[in-house]
C-alpha positions in Angstrom: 5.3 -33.5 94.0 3.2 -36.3 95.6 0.5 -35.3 98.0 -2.9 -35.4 97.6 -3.5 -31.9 97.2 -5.3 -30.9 100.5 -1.6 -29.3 101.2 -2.1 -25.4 100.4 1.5 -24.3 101.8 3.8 -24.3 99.1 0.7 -22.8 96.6 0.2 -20.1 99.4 4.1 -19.1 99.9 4.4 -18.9 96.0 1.4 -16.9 96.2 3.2 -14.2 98.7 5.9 -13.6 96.6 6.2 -10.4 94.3 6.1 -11.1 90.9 9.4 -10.4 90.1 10.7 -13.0 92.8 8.6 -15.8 91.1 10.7 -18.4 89.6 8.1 -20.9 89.1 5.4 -20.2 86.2 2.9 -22.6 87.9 1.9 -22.6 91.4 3.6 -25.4 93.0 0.5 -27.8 94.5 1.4 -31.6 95.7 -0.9 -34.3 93.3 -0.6 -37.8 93.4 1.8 -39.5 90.4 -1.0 -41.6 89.2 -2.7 -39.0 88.0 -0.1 -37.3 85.4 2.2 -39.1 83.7 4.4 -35.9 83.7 5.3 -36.3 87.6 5.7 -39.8 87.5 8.9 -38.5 84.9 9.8 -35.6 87.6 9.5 -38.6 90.1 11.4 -41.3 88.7 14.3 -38.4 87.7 14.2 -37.7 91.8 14.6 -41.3 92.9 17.4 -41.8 90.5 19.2 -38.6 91.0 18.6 -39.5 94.9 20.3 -43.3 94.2 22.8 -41.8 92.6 23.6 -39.6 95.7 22.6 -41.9 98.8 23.8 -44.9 97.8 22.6 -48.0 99.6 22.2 -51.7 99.2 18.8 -51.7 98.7 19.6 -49.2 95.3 22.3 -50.8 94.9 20.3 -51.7 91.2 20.0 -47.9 89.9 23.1 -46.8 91.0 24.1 -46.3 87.2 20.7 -44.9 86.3 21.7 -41.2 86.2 25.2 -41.3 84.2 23.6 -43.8 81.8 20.2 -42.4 81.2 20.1 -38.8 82.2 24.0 -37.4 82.8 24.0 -36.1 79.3 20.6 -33.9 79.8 22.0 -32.1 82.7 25.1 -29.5 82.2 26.9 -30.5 85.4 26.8 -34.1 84.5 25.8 -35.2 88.0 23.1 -35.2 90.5 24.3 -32.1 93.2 23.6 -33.1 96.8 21.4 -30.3 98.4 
């Protein structure tokens, strides 16, 4: 997730969670893309799950993105609108 890392809240409510609850190996903290290579990945997966889902004019360009790149990785097929 972007940020810049001064933003404790999701680190603190993972924190507060019994053990058993966890999900998430790693405490989820908000860093800026430029700095890992792996979130610009999770970030580019986003966008193009999002295009997929809120299709605009101004996406109008990636609107095929997620069946023709990623559809295959995920078992539904599709992005799911949350």
């Amino acid at each position: 997730m972007d940020g810049d890392g001064t933003d404790s809240s999701y680190r603190t409510t993972h924190r507060g969670l019994a053990l058993a609850q966890r999900r998430v190996i790693e405490d989820a903290i908000h860093i800026d893309s430029s700095s890992s290579q792996l979130i610009q990945m999770a970030d580019l997966v986003a966008w193009t799950a999002n295009a997929t889902i809120g299709r605009h004019p101004k996406n109008e360009f990636a609107g095929q993105w997620y069946r023709d790149y990623l559809s295959e990785r995920d078992p539904r097929r599709e992005p799911r609108e949350l």
